[in-house]
C-alpha positions in Angstrom: 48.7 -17.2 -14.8 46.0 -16.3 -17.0 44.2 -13.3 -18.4 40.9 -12.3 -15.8 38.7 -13.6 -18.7 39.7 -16.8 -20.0 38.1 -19.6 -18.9 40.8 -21.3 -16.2 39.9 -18.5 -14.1 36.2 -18.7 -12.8 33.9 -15.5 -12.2 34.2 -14.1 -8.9 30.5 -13.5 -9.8 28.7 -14.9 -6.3 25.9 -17.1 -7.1 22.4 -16.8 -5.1 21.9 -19.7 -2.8 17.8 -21.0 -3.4 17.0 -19.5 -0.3 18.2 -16.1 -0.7 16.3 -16.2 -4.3 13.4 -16.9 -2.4 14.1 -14.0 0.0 14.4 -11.5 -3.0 11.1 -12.8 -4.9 9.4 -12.4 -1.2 10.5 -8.9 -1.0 9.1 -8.0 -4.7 5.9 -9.8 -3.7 5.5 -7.6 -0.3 6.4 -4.5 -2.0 4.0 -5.2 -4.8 1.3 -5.8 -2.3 1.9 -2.8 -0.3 1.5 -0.8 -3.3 -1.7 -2.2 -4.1 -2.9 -1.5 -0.2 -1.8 1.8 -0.7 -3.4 2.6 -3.9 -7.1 1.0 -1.9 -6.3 2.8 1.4 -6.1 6.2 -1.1 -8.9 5.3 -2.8 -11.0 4.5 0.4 -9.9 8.0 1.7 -11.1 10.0 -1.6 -14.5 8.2 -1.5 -14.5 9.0 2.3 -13.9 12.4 1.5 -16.6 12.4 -1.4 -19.2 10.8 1.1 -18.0 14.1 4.0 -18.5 16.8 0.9 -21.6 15.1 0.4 -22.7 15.1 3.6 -22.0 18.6 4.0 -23.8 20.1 1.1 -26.7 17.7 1.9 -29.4 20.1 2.4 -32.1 18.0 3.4 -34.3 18.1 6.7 -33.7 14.3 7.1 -30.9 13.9 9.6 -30.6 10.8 10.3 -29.8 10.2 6.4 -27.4 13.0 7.0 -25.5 11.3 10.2 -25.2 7.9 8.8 -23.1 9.2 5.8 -21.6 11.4 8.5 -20.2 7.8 10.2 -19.1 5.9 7.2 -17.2 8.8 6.2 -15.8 8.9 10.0 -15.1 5.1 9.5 -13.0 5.4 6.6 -11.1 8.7 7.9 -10.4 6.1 11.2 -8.9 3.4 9.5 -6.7 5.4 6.7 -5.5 7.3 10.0 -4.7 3.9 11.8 -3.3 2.8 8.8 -0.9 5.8 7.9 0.0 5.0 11.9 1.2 1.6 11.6 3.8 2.8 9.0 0.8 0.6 6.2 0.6 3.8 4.1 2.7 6.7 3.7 
């Protein structure tokens, strides 16, 4: 019998098959890609919410100007609240 280190006795240490390698770098790809979807979705949603303040302090007598900001800002709102939804964005 030897002592746990010496070289007769092999690590217990498992070793990672190819596949499951290829499992863990897929999982630090997807998380690295949500975090980039959720950093767009947030900044979508900011400029959506820049484009509503906008709207609203808009003062001018053109209102059809005034409603088209008024549905790009509705547009973005729709998707980050579709996305947030689906579980996409927290």
């Amino acid at each position: 019998m030897g002592w746990p280190w010496s070289k007769s006795n092999p690590s217990p240490e498992p070793v990672l098959s190819d596949v499951e390698q290829r499992v863990l770098k897929l999982e630090s790809e997807f998380k690295a890609i949500r975090l980039e979807w959720n950093d767009a979705f947030e900044k979508l949603a900011r400029l959506a919410d820049r484009i509503r303040k906008r709207q609203e302090r808009s003062l001018s007598g053109d209102g059809e100007s005034t409603e088209k900001t008024g549905q790009v800002a509705d547009v973005f709102t729709d998707l980050w609240a579709e996305a947030r939804r689906q579980g996409v964005v927290r």
